[in-house]
DSSP file (Angstrom, degrees, kcal/mol; ACC not computed):
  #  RESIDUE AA STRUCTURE BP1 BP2  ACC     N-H-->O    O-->H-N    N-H-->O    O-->H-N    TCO  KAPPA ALPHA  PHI   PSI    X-CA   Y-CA   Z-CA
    1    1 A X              0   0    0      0, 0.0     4,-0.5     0, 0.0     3,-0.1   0.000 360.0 360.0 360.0 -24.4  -14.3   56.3  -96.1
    2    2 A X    >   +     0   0    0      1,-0.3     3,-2.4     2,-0.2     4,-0.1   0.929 360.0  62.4 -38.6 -64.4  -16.0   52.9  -96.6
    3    3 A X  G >  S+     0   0    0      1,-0.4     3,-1.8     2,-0.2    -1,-0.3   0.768  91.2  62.6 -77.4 -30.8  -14.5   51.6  -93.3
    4    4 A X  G 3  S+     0   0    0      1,-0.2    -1,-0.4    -3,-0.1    -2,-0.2   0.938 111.1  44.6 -64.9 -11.6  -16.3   54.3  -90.8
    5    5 A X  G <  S+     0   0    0     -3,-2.4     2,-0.3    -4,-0.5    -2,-0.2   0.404  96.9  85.1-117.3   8.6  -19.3   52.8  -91.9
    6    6 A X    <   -     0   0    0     -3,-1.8     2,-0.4    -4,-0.1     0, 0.0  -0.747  55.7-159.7 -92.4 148.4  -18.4   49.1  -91.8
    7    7 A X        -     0   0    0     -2,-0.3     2,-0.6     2,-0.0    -3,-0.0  -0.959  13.0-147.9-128.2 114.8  -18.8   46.8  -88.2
    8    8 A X        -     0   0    0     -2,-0.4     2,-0.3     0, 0.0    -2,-0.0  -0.817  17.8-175.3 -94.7 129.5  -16.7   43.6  -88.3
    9    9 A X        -     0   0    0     -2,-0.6     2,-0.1     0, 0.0    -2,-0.0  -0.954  19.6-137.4-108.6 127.6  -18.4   40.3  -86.0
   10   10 A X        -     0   0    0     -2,-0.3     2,-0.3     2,-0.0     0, 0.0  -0.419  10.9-157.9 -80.0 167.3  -16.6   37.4  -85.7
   11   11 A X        -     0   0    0     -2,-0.1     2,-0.3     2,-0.0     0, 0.0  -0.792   9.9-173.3-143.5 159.8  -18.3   34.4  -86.1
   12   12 A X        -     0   0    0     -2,-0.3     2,-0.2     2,-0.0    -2,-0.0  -0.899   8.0-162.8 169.2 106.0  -16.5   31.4  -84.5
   13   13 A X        -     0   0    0     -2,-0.3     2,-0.4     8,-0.0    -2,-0.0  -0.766  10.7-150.0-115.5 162.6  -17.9   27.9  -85.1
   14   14 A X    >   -     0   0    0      3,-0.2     3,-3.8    -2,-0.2     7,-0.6  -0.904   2.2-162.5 -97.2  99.4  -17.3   24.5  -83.2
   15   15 A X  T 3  S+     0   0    0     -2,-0.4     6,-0.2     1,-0.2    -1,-0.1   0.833  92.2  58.6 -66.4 -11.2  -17.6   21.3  -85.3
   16   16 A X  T 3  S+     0   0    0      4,-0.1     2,-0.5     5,-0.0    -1,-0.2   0.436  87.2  78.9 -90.5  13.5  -18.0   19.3  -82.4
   17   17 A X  S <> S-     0   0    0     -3,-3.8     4,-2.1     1,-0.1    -3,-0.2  -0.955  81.2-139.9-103.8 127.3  -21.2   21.2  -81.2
   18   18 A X  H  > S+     0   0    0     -2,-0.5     4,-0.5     1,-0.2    -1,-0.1   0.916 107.4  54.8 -54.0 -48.9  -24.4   19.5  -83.8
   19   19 A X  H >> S+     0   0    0      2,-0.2     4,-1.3     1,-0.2     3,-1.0   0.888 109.4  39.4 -36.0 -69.8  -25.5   23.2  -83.8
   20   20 A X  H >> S+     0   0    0      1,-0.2     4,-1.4     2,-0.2     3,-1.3   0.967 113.7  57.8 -35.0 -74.3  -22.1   24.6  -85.0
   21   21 A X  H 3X S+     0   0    0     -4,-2.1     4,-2.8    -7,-0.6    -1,-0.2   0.731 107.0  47.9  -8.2 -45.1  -21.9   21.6  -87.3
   22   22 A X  H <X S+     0   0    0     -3,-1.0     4,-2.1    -4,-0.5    -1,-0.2   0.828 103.2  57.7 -91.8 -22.6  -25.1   22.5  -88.9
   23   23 A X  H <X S+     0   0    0     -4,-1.3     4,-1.7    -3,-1.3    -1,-0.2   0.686 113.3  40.6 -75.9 -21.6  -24.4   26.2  -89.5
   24   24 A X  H  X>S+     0   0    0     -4,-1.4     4,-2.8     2,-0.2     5,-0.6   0.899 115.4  51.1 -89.2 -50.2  -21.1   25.2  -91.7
   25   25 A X  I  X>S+     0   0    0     -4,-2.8     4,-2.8     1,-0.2     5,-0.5   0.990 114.9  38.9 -50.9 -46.9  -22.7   22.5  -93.3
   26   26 A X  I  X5S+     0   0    0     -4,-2.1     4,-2.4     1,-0.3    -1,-0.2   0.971 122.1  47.4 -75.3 -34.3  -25.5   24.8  -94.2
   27   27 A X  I  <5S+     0   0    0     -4,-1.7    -1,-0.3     2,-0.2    -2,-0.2   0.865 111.8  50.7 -54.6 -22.7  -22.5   28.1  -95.0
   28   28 A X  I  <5S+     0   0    0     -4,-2.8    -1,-0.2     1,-0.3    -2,-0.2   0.818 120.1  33.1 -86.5 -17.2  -20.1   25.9  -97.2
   29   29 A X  I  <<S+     0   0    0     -4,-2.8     3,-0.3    -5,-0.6    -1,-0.3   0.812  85.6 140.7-109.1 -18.2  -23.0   24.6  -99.5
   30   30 A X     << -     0   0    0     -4,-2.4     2,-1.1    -5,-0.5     8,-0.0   0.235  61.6-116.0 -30.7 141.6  -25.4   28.0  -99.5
   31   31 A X    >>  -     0   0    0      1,-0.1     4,-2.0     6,-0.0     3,-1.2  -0.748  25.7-157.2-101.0 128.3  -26.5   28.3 -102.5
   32   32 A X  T 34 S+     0   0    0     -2,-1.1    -1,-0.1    -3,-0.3    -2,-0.1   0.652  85.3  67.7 -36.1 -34.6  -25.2   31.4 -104.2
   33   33 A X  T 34 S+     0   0    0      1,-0.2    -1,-0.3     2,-0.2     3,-0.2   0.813 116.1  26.8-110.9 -26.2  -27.7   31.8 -106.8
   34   34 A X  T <4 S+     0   0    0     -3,-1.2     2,-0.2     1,-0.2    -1,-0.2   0.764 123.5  48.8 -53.4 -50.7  -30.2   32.6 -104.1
   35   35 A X  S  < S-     0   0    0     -4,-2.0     2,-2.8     0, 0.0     6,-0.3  -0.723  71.7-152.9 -76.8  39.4  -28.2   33.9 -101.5
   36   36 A X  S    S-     0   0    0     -2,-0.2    -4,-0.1    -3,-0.2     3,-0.1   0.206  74.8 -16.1 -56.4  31.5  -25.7   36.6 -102.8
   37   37 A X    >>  -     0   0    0     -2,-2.8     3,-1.7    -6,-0.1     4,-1.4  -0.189  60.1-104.9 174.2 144.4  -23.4   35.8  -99.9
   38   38 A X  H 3> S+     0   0    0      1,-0.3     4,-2.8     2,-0.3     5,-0.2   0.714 114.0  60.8  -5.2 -75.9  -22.8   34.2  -96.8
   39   39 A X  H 34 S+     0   0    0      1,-0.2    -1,-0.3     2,-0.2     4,-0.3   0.841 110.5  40.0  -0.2 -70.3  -22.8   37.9  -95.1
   40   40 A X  H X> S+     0   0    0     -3,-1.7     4,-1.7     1,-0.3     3,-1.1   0.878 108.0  58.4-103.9 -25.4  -26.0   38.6  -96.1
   41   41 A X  H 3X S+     0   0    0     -4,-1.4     4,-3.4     1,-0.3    -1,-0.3   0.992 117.9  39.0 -40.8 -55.9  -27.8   34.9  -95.4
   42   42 A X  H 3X S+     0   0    0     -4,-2.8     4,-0.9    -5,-0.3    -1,-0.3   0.522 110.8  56.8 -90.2  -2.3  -26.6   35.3  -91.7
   43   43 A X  H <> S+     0   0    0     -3,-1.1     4,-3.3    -4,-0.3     5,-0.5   0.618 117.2  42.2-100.7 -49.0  -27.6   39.5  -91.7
   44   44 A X  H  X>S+     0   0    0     -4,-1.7     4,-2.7    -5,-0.2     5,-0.7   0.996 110.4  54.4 -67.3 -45.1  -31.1   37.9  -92.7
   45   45 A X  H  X5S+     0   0    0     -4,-3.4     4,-0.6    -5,-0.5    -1,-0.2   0.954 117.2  40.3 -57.6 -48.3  -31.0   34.8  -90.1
   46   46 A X  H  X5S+     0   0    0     -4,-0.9     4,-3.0    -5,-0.2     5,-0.3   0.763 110.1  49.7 -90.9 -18.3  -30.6   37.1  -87.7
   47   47 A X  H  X5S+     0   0    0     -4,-3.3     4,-0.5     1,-0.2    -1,-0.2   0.726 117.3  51.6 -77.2 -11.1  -32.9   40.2  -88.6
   48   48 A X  H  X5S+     0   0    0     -4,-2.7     4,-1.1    -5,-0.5     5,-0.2   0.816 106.7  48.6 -75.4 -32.2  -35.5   37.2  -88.9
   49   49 A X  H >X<S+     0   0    0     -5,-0.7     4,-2.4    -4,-0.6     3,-1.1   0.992 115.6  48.6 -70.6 -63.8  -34.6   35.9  -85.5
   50   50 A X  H 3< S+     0   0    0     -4,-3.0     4,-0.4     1,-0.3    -1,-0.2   0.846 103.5  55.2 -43.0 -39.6  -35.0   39.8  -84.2
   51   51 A X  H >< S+     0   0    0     -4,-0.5     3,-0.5    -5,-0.3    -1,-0.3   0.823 107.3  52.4 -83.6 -15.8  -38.2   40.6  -85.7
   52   52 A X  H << S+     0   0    0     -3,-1.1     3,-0.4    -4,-1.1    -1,-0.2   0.954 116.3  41.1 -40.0 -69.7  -39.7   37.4  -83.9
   53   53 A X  T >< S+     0   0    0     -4,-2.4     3,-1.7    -5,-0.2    -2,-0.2   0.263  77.9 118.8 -68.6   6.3  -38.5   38.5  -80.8
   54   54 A X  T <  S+     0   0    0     -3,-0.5    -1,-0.2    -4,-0.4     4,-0.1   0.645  72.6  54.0 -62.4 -18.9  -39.2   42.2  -81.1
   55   55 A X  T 3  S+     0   0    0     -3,-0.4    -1,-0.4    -4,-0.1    -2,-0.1   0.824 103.8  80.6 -83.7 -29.2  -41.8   42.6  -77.9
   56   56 A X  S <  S-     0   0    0     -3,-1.7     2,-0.9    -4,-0.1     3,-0.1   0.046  89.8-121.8 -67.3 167.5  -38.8   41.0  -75.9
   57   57 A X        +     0   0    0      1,-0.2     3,-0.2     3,-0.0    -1,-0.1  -0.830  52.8 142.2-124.7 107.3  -35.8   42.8  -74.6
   58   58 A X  S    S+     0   0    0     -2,-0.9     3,-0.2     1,-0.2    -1,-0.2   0.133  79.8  55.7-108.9   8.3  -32.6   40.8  -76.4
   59   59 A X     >  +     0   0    0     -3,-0.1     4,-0.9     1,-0.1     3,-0.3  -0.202  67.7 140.5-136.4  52.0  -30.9   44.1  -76.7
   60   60 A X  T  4  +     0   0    0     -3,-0.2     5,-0.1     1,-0.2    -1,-0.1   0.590  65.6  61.9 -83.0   0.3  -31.1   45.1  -72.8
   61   61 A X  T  4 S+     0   0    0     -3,-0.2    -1,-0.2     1,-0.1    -2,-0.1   0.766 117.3  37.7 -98.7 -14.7  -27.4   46.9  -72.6
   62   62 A X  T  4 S+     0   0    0     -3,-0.3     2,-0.2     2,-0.1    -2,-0.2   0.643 108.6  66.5 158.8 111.0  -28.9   49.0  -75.1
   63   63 A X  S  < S-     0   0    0     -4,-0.9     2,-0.2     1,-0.1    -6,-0.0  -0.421  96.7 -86.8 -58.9 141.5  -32.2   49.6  -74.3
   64   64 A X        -     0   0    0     -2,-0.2     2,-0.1     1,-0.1     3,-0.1  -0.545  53.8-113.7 -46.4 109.3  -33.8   51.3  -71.5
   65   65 A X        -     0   0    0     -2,-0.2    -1,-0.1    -5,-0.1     3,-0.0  -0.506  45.0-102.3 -73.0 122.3  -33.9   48.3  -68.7
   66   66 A X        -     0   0    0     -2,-0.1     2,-0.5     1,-0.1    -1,-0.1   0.147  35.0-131.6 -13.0 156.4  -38.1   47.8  -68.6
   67   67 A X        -     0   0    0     -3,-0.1     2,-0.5     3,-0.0    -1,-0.1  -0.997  32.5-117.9-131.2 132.9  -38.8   49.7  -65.3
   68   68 A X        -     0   0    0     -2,-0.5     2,-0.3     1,-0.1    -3,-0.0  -0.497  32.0 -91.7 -79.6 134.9  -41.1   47.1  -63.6
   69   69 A X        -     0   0    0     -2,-0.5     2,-0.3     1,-0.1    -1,-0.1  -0.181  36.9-163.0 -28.8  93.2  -44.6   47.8  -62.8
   70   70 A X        -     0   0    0     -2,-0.3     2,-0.5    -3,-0.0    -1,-0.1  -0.657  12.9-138.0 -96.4 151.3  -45.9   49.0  -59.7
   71   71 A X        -     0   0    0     -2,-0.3     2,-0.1     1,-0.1    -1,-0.0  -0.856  25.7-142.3 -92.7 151.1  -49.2   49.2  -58.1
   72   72 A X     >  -     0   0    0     -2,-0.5     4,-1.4     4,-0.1    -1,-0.1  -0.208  30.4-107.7-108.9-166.1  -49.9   52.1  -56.5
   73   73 A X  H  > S+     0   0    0      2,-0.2     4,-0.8     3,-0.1    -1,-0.1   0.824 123.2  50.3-101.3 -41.4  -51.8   52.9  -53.3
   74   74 A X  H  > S+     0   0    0      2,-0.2     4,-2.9     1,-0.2     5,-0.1   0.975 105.0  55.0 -52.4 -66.4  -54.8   54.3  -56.0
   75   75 A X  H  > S+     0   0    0      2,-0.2     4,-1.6     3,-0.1     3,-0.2   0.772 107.7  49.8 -10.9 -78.9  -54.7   51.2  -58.0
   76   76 A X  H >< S+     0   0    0     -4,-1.4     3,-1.5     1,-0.3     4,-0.2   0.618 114.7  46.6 -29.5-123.6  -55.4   49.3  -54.5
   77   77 A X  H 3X S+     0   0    0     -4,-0.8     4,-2.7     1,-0.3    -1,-0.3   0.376 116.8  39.7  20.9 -65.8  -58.3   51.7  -53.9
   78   78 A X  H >X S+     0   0    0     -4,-2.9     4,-2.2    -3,-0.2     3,-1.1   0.976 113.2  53.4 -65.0 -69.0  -59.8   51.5  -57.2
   79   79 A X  H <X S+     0   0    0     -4,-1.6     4,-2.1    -3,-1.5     5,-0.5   0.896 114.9  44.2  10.9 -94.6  -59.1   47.6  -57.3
   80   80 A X  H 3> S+     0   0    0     -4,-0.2     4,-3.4     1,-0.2    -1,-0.3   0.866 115.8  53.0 -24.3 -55.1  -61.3   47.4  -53.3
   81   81 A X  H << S+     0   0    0     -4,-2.7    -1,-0.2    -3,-1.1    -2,-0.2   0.901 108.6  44.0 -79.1 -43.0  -64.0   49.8  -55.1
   82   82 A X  H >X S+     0   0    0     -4,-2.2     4,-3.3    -3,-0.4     3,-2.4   0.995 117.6  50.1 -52.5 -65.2  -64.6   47.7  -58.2
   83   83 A X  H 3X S+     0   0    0     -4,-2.1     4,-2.5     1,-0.3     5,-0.2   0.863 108.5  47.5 -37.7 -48.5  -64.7   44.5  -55.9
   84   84 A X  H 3< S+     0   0    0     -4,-3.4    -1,-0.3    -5,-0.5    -2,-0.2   0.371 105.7  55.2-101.9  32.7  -66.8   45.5  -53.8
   85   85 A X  H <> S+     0   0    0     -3,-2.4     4,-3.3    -4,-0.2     5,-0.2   0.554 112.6  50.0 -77.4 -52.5  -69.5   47.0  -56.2
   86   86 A X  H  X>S+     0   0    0     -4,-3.3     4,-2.0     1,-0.2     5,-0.6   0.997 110.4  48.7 -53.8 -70.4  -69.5   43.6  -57.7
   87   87 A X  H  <5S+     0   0    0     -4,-2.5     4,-0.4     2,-0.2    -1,-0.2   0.728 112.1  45.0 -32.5 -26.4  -69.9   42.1  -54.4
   88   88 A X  H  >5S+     0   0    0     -5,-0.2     4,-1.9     2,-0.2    -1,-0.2   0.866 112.8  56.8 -94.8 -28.6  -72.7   44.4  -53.4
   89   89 A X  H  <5S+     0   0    0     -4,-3.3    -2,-0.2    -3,-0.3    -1,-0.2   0.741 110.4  43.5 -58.7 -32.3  -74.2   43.6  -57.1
   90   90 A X  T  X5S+     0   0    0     -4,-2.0     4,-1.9    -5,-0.2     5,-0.3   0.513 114.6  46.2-129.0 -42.1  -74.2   40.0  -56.5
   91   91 A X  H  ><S+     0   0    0     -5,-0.6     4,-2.6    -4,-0.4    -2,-0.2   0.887 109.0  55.7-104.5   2.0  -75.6   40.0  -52.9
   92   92 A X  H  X S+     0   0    0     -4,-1.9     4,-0.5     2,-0.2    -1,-0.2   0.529 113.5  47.4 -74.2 -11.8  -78.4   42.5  -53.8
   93   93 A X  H  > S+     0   0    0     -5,-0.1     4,-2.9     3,-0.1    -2,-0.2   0.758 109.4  49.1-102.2 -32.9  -79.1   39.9  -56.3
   94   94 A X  H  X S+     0   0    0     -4,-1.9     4,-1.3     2,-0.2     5,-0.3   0.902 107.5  49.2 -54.4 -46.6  -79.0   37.4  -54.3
   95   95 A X  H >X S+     0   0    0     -4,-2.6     4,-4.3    -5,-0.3     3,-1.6   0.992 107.2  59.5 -62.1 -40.8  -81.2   38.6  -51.5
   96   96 A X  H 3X S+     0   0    0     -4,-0.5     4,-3.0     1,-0.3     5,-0.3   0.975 107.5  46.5 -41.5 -65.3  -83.8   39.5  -54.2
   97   97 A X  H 3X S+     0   0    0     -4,-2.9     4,-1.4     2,-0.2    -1,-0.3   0.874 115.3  46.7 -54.4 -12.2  -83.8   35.6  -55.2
   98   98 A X  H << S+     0   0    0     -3,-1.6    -2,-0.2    -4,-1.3    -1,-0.2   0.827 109.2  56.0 -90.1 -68.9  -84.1   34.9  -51.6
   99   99 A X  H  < S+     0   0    0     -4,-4.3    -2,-0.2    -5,-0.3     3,-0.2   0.913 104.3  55.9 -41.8 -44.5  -86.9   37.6  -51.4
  100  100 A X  H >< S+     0   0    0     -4,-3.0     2,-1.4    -5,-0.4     3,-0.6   0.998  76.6 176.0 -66.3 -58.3  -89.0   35.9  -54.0
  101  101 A X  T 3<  -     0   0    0     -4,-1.4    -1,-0.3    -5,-0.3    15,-0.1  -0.768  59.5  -2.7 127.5-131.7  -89.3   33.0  -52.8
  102  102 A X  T 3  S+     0   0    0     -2,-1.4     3,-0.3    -3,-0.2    -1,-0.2   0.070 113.9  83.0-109.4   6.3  -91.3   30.6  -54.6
  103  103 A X  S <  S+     0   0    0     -3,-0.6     2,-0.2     1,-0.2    -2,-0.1   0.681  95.7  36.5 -90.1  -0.8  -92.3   32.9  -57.0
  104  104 A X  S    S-     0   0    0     -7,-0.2    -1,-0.2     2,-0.0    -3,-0.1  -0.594  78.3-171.9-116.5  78.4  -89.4   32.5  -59.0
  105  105 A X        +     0   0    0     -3,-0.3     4,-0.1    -2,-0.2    -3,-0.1  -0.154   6.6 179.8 -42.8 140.0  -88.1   28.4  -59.0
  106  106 A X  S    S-     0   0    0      2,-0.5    -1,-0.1     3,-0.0    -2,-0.0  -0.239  75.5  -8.9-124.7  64.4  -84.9   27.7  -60.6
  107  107 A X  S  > S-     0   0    0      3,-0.0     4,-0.6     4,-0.0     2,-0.2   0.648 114.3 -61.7 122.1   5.2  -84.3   24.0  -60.3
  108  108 A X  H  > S-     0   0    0      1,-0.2     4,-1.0     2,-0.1    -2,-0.5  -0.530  83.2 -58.3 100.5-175.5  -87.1   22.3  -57.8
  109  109 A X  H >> S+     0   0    0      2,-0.2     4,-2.5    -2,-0.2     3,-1.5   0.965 134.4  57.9 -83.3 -42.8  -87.4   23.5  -53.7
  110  110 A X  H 3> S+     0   0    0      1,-0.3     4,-1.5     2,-0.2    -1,-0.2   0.870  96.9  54.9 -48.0 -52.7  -83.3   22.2  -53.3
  111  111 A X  H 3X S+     0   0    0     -4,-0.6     4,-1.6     1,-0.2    -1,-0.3   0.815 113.1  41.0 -72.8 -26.3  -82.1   24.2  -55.5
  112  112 A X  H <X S+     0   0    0     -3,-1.5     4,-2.2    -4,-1.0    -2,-0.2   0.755 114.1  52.2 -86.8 -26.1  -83.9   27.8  -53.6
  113  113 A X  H  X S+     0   0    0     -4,-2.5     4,-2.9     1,-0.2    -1,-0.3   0.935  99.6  54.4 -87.3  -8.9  -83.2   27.0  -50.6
  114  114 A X  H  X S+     0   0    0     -4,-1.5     4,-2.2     2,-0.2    -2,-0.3   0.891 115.0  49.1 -79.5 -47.2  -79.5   26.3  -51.2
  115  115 A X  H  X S+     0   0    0     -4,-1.6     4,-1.2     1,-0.2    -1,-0.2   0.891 103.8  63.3 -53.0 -45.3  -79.8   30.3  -52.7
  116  116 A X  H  X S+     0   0    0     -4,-2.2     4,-2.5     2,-0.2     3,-0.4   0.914 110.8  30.2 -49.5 -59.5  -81.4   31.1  -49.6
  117  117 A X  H  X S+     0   0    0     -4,-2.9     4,-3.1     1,-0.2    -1,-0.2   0.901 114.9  62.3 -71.0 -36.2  -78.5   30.2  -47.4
  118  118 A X  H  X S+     0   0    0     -4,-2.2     4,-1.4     2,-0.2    -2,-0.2   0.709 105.8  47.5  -7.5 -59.0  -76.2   31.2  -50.1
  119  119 A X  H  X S+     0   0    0     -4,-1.2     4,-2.6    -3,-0.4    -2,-0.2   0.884 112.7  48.1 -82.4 -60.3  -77.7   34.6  -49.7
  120  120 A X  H  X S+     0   0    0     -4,-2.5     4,-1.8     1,-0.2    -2,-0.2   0.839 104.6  56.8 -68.5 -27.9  -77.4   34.7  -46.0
  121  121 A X  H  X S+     0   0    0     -4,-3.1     4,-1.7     2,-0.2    -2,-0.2   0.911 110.8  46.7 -68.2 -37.0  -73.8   33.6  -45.7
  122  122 A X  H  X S+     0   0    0     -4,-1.4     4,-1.9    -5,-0.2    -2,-0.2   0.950 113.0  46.8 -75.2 -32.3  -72.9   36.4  -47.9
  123  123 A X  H  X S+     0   0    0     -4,-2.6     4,-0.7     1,-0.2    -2,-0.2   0.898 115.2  49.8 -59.8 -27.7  -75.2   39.1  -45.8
  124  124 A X  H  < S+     0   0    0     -4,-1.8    -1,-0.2    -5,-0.2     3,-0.2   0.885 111.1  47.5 -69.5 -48.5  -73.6   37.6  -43.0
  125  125 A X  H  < S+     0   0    0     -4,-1.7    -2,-0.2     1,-0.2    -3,-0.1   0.984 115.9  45.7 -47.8 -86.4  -69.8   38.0  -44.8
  126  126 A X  H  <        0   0    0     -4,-1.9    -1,-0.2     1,-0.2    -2,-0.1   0.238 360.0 360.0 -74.6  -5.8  -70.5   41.6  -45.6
  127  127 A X     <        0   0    0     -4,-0.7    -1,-0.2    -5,-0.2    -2,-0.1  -0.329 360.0 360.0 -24.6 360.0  -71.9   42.5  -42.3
């Protein structure tokens, strides 16, 4: 009854691959006294490896293939509506610096009139 509940993986090494190489050196010497066997060192290397990876999909025949992300036609809409709130926030704030004037300086005469036009290239934009 043992055997329905066993799954044999082959493991297949190359010595002439460094990798391979390193994975025998590191099976032939395991130490035992840590490690009760080979088995369960590589059941660990790899449940280590997995739990790393877990947000990833390494197991995609099966797993549910991601279904990739769409934007929708609302999104868009909402997306436009946000933007241009911001935008209208920002050149209502701009004309307001333009509309003061010289009663609020930031930075010397350069620096307001550079807002000024600033302020009219976007009224102009949004026009």
């Amino acid at each position: 009854m043992a055997g329905q509940n066993v799954v044999k993986h082959y493991l297949r090494l190359n010595l002439q691959n460094e990798q391979h190489k390193r994975i025998q050196t590191v099976l032939e010497n395991l130490n035992k006294d840590i490690h009760k066997s080979e088995n369960q060192f590589i059941i660990k290397a790899i449940d280590f490896y997995i739990q790393s990876f877990e947000d990833d999909d390494i197991m995609d025949r099966i797993q549910e293939r991601k279904k990739p992300e769409y934007v929708t036609a609302g999104d868009l809409a909402q997306m436009r509506r946000e933007i241009e709130n911001g935008m209208k926030d920002e050149l209502i704030r701009l004309l307001g610096l333009a509309a003061l004037g010289s009663m609020a300086p930031r930075g010397g005469a350069d620096r307001q009139e550079e807002d000024n036009l600033y302020a009219a290239e976007a009224a102009n934009r949004w026009g």
